[in-house]
C-alpha positions as MATLAB code, in Angstrom:
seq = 'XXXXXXXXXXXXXXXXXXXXXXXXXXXXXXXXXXXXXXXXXXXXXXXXXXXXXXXXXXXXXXXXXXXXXXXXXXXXXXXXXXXXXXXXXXXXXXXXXXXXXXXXXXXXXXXXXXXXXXXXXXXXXXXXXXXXXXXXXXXXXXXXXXXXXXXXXXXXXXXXXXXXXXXXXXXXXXXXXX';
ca = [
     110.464   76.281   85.640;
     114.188   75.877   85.945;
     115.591   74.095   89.242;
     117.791   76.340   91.139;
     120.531   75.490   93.584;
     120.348   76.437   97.714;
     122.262   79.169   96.871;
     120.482   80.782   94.087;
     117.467   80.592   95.974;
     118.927   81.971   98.914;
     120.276   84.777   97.265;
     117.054   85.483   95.785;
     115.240   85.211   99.315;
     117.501   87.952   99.944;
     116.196   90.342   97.080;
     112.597   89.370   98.489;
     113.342   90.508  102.301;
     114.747   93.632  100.717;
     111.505   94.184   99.283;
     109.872   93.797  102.749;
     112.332   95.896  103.973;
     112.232   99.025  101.742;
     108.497   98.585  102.068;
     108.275   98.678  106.061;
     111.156  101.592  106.500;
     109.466  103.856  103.581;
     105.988  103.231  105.247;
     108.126  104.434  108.651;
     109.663  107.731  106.784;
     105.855  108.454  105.078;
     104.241  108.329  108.544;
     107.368  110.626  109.976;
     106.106  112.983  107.353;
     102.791  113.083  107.737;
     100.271  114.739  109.671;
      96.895  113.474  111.076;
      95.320  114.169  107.944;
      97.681  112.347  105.645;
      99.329  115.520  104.327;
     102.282  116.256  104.768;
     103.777  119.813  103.408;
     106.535  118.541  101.501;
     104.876  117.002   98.883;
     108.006  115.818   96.502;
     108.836  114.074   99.790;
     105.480  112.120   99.912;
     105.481  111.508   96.618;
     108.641  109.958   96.429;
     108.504  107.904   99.339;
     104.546  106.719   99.111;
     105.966  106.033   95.079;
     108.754  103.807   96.105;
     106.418  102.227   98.721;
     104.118  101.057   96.379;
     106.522   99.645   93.750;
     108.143   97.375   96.180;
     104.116   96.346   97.575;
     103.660   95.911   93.247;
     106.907   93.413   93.321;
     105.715   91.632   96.783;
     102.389   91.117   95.157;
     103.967   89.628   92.358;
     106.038   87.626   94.497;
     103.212   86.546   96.571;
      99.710   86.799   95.276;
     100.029   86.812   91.491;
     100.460   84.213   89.348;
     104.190   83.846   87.518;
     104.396   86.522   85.080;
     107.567   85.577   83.123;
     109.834   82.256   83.337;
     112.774   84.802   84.745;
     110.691   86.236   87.460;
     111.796   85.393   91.023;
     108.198   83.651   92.357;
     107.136   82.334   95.290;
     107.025   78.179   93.853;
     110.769   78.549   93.027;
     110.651   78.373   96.669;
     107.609   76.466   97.773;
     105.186   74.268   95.514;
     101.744   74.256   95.786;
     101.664   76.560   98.764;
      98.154   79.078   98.143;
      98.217   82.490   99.231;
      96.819   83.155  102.490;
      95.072   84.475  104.331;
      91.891   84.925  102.123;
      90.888   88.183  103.184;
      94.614   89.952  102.830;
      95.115   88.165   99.580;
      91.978   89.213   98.056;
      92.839   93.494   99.287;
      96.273   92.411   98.006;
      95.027   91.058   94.536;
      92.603   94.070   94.347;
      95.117   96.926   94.798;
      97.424   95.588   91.942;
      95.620   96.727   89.436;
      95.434  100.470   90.717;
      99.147   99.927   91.310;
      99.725   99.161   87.257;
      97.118  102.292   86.754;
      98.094  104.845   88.925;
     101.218  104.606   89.396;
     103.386  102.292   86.953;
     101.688  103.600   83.696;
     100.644  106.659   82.508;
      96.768  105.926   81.856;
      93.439  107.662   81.085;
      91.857  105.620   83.802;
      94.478  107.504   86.217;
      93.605  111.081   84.530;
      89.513  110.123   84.894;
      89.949  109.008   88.860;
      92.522  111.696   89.538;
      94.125  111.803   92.753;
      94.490  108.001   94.337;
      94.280  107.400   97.729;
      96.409  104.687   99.355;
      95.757  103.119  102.715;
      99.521  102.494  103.143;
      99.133  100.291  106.589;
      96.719   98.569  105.530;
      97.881   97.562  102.334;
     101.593   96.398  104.088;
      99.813   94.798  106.905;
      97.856   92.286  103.909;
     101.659   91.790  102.516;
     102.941   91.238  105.453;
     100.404   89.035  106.455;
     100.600   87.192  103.443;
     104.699   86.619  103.945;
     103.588   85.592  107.662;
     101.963   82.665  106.007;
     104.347   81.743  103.114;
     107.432   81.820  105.455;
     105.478   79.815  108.034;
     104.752   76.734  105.234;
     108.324   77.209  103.843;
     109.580   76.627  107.806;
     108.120   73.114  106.848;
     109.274   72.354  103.681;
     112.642   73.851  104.089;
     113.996   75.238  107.167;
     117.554   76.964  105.700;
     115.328   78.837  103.257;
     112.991   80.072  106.013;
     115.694   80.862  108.457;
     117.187   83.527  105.638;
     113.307   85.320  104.854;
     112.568   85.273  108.743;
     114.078   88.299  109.928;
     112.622   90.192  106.899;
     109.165   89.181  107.980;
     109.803   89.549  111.607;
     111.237   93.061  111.192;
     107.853   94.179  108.825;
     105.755   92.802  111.272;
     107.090   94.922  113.967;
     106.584   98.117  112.020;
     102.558   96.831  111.500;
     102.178   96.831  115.080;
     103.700  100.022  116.103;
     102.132  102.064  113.858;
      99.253  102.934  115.064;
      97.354  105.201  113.253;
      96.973  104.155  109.289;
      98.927  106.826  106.938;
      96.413  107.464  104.124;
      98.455  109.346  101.499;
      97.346  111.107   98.659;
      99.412  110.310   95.664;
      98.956  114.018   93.746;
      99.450  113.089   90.019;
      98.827  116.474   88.283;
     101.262  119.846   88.685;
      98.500  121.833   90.160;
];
């Protein structure tokens, strides 16, 4: 792992908050959309925002829960060493949606033509993240208090979308033309 300096980690802290960003404001625009029963009538608009939800939820999981893919990704150690995802419960919903993430939605596979439409518990699956960046940003207050003063607001501002939604979004992601 290559040693980077303040401000290459800072500046990649600031591609991570974007992440939590786009994810919290999408989840905002899906639940605008939706009604009570998670359908909304414009479905190219619920498909493109629930889509675009869930690839920056596949990049925070990355980030967060996963274990470094490749030397160049941006991972939560260049930041924080030894730090374990927590909390146990989020991390293991978190770790078990990734790989319906890679099947349903990333790649075109016959496990997504056999299970057909996927449902997504959208709150629930930003609350774990966001729950999970809780933690991380919490320990890296400790190690490094610069670093933690740049992710912060990211975190703060998810959180706040968490707790005023009310009513979990569950979306149907419609992967056929019928």
């Amino acid at each position: 792992m290559a040693t980077r300096t303040r401000n290459e980690l800072i500046k990649a802290l600031t591609h991570v908050g974007y992440e939590l960003a786009m994810t919290a404001a999408v989840l905002r625009r899906l639940a605008q959309l939706g009604h009570s029963s998670g359908v909304s009538p414009d479905k190219v608009a619920t498909n493109a925002y629930l889509e675009s939800m869930l690839l920056h939820l596949r990049s925070l999981t990355d980030f967060f829960v996963r274990i470094r893919g490749q030397s160049t990704d941006i991972h939560r150690d260049d930041f924080l060493q030894g730090w374990q995802p927590a909390p146990a419960a989020e991390v293991r919903r978190a770790a078990g949606r990734y790989k319906a993430l890679n099947k349903h939605l990333s790649h075109l596979t016959w496990e997504r033509v056999a299970a057909g439409n996927q449902q997504w518990d959208v709150l629930a699956a930003l609350t774990d993240i966001v729950h999970i960046a809780d933690d991380w940003s919490k320990h890296l207050d400790v190690s490094n208090h610069d670093l933690y003063l740049v992710i912060r607001p990211f975190v703060n501002d998810a959180l706040q979308v968490v707790q005023h939604l009310s009513r979990p979004p569950v979306i149907k992601v419609v992967t056929t033309t019928n």
